[in-house]
MIMIPA-360726 format. One record per atom (N, C-alpha, C, O): x, y, z. Coordinates in steps of 0.02 Angstrom, whole numbers, plus 50000, padded with zeros to 5 digits. Last residue first. Example, Ala and Ser with C-alpha at 12.3 -4.5 7.8 and 13.67 -1.06 7.14 Angstrom:
% MIMIPA-360726
506424988850354/506844994750357/506455000250394/506705005750402/506604971650390/506154977550390/506604983550390/507124983450423/
% end
This chain:
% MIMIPA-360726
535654874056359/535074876256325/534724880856336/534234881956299/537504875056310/536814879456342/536174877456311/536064878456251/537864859056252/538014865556236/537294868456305/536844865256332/538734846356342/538344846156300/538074855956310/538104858756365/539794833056335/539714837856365/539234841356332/539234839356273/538684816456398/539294818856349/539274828156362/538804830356396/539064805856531/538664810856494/539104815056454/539684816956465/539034792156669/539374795656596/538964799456560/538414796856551/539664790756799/538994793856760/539094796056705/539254801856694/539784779056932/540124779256856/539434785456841/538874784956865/539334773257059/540094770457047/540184775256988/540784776556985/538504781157179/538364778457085/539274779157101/539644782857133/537304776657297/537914777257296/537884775757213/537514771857184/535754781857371/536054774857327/536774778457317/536764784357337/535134789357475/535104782557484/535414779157429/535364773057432/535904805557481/535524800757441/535634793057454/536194790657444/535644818957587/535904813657581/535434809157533/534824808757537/534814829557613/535644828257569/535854824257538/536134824257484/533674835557698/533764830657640/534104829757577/533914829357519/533504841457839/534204840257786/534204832357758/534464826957773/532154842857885/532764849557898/533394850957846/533664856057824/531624830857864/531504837757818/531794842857813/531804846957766/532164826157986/532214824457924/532094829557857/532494831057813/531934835358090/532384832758063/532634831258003/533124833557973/530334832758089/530494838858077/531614840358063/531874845158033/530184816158103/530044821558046/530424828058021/530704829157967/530864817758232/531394815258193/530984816658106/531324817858056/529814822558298/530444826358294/530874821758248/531374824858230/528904814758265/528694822258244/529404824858248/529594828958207/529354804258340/529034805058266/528974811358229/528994812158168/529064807958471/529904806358442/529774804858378/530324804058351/527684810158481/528474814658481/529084814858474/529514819258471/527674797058468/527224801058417/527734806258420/528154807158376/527984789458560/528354785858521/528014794358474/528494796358441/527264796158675/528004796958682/528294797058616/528694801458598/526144791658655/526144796858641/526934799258631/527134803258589/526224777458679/526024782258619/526284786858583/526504787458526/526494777958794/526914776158754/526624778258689/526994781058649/525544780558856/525964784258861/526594785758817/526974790458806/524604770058821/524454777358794/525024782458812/525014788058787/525054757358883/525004759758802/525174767558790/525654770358762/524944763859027/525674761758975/525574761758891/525894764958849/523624762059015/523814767359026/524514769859000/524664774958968/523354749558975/523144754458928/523494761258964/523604765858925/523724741859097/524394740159033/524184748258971/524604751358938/522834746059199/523664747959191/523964748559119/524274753159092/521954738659123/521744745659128/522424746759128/522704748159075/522294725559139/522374726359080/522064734959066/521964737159009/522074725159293/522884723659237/522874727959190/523234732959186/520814724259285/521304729959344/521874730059293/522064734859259/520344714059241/520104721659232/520664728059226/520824732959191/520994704059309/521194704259243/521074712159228/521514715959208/520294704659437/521084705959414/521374706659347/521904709559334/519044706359483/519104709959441/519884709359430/520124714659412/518794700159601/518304701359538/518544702259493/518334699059445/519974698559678/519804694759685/519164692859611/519074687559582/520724709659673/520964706059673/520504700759649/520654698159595/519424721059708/519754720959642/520124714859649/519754711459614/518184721059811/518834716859806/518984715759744/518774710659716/517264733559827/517434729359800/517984726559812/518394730759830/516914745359926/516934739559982/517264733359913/517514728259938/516534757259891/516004750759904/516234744459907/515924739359897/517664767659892/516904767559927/516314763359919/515744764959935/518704759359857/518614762559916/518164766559936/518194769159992/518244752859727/518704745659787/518694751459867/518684748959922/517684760259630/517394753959688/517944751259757/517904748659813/518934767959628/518234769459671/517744766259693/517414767159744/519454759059547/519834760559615/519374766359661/519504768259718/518774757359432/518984751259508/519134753359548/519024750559601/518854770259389/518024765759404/518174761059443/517794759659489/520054772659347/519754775959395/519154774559440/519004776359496/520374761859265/520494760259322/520314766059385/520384765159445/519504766559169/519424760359162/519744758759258/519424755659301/520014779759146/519454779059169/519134773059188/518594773059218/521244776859084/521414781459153/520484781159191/520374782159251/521054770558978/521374766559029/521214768859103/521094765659155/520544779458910/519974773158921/520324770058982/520024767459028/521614789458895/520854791358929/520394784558948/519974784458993/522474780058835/522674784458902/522144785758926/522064783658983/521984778458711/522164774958732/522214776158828/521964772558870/521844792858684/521394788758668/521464784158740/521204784858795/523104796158664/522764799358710/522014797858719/521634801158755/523714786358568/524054787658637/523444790758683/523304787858736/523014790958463/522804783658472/523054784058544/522644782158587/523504805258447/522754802458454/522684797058487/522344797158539/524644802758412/524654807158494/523674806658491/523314808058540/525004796358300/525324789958380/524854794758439/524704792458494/524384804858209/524144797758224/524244796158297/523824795158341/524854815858241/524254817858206/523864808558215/523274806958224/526164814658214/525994814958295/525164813458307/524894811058356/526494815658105/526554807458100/526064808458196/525744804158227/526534824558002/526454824458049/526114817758092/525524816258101/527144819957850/527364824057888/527124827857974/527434832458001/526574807157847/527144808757837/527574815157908/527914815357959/524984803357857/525374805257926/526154807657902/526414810857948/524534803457730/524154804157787/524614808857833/524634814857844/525234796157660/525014803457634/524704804557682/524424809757666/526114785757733/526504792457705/526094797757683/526334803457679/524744777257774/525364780657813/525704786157791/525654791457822/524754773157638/524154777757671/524534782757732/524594788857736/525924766657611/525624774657563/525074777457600/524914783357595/525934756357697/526394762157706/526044768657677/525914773957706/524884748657663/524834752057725/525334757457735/525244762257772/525514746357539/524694748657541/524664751357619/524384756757629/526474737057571/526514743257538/526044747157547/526214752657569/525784725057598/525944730257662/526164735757629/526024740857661/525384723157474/524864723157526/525074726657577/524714730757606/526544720357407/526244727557387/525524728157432/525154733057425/526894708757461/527134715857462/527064719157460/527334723457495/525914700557401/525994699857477/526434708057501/526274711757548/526424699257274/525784703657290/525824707857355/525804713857367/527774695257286/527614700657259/527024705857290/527014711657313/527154680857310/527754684357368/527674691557347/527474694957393/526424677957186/526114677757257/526294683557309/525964687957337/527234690757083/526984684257081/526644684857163/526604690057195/528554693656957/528034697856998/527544691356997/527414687756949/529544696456868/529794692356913/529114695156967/529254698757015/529424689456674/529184692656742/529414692356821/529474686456839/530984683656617/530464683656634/530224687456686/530574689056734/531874685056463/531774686856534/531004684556548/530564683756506/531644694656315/531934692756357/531704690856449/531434694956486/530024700856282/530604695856215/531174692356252/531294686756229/528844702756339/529514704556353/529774699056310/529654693056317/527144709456250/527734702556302/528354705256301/528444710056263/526814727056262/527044722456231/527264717556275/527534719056328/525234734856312/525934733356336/526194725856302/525894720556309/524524749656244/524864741156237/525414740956282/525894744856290/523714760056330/524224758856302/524174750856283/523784746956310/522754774156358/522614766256368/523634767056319/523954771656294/522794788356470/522674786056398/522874778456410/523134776656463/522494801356587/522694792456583/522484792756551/521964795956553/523084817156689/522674810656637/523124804556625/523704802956638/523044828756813/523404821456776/522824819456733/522224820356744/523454843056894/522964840856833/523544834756814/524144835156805/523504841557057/523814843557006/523364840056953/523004835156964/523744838457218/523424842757189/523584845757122/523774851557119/524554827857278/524634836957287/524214840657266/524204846457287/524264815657216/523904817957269/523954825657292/523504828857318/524954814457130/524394816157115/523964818857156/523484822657147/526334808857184/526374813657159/525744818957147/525814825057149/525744795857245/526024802357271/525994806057257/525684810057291/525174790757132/524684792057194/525064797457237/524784802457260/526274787157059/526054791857006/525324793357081/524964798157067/526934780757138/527224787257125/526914791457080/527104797057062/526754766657185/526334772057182/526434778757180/526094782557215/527914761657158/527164758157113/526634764957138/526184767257103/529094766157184/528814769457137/528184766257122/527884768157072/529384762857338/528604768057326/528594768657245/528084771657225/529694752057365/529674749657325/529064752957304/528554750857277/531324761857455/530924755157460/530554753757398/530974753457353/531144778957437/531384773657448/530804768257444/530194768657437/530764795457346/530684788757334/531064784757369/531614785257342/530034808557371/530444805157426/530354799657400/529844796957422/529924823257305/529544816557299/530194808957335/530674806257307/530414833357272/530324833257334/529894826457356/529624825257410/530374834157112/530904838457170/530724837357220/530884842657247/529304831757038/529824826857064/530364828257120/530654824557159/528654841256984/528284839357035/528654831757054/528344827057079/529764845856897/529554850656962/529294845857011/529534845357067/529664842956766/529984838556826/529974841156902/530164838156953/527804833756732/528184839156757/529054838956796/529134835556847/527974816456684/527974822156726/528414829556723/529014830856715/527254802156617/527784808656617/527554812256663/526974811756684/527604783256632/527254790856629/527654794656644/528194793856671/527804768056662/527744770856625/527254776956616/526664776456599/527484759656769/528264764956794/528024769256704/528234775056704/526084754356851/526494753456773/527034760856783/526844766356802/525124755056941/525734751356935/526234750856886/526734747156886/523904761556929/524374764056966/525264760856955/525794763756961/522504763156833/523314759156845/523714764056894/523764770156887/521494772956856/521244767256842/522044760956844/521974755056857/521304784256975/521904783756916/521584776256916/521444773556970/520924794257081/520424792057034/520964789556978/521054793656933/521444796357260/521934797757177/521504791057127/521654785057130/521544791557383/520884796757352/521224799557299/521284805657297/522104779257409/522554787957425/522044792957394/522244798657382/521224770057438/521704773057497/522124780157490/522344784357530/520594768057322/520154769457391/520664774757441/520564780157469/521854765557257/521274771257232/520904774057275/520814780157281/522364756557298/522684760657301/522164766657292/522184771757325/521134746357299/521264748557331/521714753757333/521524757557378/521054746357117/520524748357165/520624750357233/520334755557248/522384740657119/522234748257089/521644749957123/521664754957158/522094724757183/522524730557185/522434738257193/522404741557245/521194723557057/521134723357150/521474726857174/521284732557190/521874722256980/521474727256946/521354729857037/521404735257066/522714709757008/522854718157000/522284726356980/522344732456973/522024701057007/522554703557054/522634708057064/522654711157118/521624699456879/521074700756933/521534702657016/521294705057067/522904696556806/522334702156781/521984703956856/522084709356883/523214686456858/523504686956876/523334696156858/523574700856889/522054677956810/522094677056892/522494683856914/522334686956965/522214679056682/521894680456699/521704683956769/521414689156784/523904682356653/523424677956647/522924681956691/523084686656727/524604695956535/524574692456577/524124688356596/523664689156556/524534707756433/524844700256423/524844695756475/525144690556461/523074717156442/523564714256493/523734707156461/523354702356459/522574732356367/522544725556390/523234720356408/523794720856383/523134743356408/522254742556383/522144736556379/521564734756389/523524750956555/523394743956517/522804744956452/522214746656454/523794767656566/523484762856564/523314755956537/522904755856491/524934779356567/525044775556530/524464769456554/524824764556565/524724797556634/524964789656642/524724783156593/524114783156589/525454812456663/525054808056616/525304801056625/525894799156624/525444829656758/525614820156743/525284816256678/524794818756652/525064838556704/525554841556746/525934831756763/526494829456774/524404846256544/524324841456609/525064840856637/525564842256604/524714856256452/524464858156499/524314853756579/524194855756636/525094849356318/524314853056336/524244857856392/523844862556391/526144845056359/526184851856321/525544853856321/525414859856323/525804830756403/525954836256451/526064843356443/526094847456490/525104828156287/524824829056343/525224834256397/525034839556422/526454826356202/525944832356177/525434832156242/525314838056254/527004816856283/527414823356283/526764829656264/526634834956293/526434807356259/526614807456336/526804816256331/526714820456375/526544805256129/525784804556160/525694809556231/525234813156251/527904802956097/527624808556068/527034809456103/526924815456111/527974788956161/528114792856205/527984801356157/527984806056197/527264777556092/526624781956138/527194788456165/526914793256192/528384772956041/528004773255991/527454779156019/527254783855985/529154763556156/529204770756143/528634773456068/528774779456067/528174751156241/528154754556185/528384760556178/527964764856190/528724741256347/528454748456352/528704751156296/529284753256290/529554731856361/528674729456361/528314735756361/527714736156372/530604731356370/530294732456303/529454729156297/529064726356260/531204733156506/531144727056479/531024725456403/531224720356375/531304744956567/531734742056533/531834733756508/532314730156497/530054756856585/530694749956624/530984747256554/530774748456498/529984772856602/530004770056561/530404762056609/530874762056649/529844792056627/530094784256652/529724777756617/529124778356605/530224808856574/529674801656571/529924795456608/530534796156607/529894824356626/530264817156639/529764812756618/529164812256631/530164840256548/529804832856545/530004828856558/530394826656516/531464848456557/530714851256616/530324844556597/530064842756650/532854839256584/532274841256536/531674842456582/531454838956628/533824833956665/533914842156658/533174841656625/532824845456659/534014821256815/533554824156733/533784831456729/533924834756780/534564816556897/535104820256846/534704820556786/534894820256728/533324813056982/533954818257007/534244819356980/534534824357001/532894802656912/532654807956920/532884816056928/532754821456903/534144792656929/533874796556840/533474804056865/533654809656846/533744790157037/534444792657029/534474796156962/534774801256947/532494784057059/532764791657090/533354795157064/533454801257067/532414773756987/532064778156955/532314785656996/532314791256970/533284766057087/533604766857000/533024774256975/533264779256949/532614767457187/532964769357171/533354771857117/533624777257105/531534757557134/531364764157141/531904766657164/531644772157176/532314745857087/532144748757004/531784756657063/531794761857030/533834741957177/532934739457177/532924746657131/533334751257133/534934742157210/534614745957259/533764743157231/533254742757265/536434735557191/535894732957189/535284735957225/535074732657272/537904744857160/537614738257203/536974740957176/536904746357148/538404759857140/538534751857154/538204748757200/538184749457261/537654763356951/537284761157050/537884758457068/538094754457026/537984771356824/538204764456840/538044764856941/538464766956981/537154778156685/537224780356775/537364773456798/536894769456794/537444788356569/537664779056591/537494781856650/537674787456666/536464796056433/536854797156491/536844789856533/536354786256532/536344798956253/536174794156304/536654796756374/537194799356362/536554808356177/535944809156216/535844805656270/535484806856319/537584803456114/537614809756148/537094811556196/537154815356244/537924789756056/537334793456057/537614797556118/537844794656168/539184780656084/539074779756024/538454788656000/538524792155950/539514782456230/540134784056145/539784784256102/539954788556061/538154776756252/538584781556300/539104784856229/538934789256189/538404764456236/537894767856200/538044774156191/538064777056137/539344757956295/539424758556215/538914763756185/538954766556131/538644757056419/539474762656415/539474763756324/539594769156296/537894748556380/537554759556398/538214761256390/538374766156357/538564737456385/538114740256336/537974746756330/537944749956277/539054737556524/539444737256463/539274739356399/539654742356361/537784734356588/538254743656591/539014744256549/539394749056542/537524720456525/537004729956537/537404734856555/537294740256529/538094711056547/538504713556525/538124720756505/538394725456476/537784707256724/537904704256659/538344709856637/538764712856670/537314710756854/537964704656846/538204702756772/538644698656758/536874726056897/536954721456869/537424716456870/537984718056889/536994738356962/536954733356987/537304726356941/537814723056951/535744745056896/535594744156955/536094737956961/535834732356965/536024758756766/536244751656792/536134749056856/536584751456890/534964769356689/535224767456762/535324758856765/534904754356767/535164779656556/535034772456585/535264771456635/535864772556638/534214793856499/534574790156556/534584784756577/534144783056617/534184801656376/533994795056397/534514792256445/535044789256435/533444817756300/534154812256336/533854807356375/533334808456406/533044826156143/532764822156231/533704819856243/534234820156213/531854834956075/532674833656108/532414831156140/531854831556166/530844828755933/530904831956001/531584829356014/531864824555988/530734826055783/530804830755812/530644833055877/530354838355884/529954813255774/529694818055786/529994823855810/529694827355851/531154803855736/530494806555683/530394812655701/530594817455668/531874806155861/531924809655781/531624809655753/531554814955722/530984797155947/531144805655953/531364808055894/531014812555870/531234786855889/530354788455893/530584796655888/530444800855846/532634784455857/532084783855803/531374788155816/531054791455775/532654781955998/533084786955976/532694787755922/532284792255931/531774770356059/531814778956085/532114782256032/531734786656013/532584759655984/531854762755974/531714769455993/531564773755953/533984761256031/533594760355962/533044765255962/532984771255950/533734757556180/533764764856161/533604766756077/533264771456058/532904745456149/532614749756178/532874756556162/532504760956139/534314737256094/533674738556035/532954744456080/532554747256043/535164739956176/535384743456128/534444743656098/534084748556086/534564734856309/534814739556305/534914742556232/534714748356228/534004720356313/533624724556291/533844732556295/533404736756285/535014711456349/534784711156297/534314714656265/534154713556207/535454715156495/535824714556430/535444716656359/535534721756325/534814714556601/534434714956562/534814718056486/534584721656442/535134717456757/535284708456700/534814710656657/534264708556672/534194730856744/534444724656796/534354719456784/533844716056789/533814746656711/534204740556699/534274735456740/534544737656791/532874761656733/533264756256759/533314749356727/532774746456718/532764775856612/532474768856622/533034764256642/533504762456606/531854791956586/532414787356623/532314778456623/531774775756635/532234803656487/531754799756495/532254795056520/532814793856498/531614820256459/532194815456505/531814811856511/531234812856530/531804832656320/531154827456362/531774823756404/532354824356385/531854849956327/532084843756330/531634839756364/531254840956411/530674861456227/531064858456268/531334851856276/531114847556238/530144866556094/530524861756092/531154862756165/531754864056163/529014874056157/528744868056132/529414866656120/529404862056161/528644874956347/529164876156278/529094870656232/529104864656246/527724874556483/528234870856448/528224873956372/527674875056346/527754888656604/527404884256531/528014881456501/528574883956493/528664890656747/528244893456660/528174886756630/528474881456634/527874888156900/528304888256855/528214888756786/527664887256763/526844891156994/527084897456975/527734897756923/528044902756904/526084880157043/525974882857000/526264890356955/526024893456907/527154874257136/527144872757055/526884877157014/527164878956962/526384879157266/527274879757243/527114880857169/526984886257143/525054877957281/525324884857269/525864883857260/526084889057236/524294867057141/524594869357205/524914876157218/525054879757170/522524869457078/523304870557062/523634869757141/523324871357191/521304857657109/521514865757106/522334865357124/522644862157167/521274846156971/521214846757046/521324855157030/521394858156977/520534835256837/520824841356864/520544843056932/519974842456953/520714820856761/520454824556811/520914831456801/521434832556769/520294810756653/520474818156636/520364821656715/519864825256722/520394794756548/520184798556600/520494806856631/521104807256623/520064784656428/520344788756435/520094793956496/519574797156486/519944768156384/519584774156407/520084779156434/520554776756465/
% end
């Protein structure tokens, strides 16, 4: 099934031009010990795009690796002009890898793509004429799942909650496979293990997305590495993304509520004892000690709250002040030189 929302435009984005019908597509896809699916993946990409006459470049991001994967892209690298090597050092995890491609896309179309070959380039002409329509995301939906049953009902769970929690109507959230505007990537703060919901971030601004079904092919190499410990992750993940679209940028909007909350029940909790205890004679010690305490401790809560909320808001307004600095370090970037477009 195929799904079609449209939101009201944002005011940044909407003022950038219309995509070009032979603009560059960038399509990025992280590596890790995954030797064996480097040459026959870019293969495939390269073939799909020549049939069809679209430019593109293909960014492989090495995360790392212990094998022989950034030995392979380096060959690819000499061999295809299109291809660009981005060698990580060290081991940052595949939403990094997806930042670092992001950041040396030139093509107004980013696609992302993993690198296993469980993601059909065959759909990426699909990805492109959608977003030439006019959609600003397009995401790649299971249509059906090589996976077990249990492991089906996991996830669908999952998507339902991401769905509840970031008010983004997308039937998959989890699949790294979809395109984008690259505009609506410029300010998209990926650490930790936000790309599962990068297509909820991104959507949430307010922008026309659709979802078309896809195959997702078995992986010919390797195995899944997504399981119990996995889930368990993407459960507290689930509390971060609400956190980040909620409170990101005014994080005070939470700690200086719950603080002043907190502070008012306390400040009235022990205002009510300490007017019994001196115009009717109560013996707080004796009735009421726990009462008495645990009013104090809310008052400390709430101060603390509030404290912790302003030191939130200021290390927000910090942060946003100077975002320079990139969380992954690249040992190598190989790209061939390549004419004005």
């Amino acid at each position: 099934m195929c799904t079609d929302f449209l939101a009201p435009p944002p005011a940044g984005p909407a003022t950038e031009p219309a995509v070009e019908t032979e603009e560059l597509v960038s399509i990025v896809v992280p590596f890790y010990n995954e030797q064996d699916s480097v040459r026959p993946l870019a293969e495939q990409i390269d073939g799909v795009m020549t049939a069809h006459g679209l430019p593109y470049e293909l960014l492989l991001v090495n995360d790392g690796s212990e094998d022989q994967t950034w030995a392979r892209i380096t060959a690819l690298a000499a061999e295809n002009p299109a291809v660009v090597g981005i060698d990580l050092a060290g081991n940052y995890g595949q939403t990094l890898c997806l930042r670092a491609g992001f950041e040396r896309a030139r093509g107004a179309i980013v696609v992302a793509m993993d690198g296993d070959l469980q993601h059909d380039p065959a759909y990426l002409p699909q990805f492109v004429a959608y977003i030439r329509e006019g959609y600003d995301m397009v995401s790649g939906a299971k249509a059906k799942r090589p996976e077990g049953r249990a492991h089906s009902l996991l996830a669908n769970t999952a998507h339902k909650v991401i769905s509840l929690l970031s008010g983004v109507q997308l039937e998959y959230f989890g699949a790294t496979y979809k395109a984008y505007r690259r505009y609506l990537l410029r300010n998209v703060e990926l650490l930790g293990d936000s790309h599962r919901f990068l297509g909820a971030l991104v959507a949430q601004r307010g922008i026309r997305y659709r979802e078309f079904p896809i195959e997702v092919r078995q992986r010919p190499f390797g195995a899944s590495h997504y399981g119990l410990g996995k889930a368990l992750v993407v459960v507290v993940d689930l509390v971060m993304l609400r956190f980040f679209l909620r409170y990101s940028r005014k994080p005070f909007r939470l700690f200086g509520v719950l603080g002043i909350v907190t502070l008012a029940v306390g400040l009235l909790a022990t205002a009510g004892l300490l007017v019994g205890s001196v115009f009717f004679g109560v013996n707080i010690s004796h009735r009421f000690p726990m009462e008495f305490i645990f009013s104090l401790f809310l008052i400390m809560s709430g101060i603390f709250l509030i404290c912790f909320g302003l030191l939130a808001e200021i290390g927000t307004h910090a942060y946003y002040a100077r975002r320079n600095r990139a969380p992954y370090v690249v040992r190598h970037e190989l790209r061939a030189p390549s004419p004005t477009l």
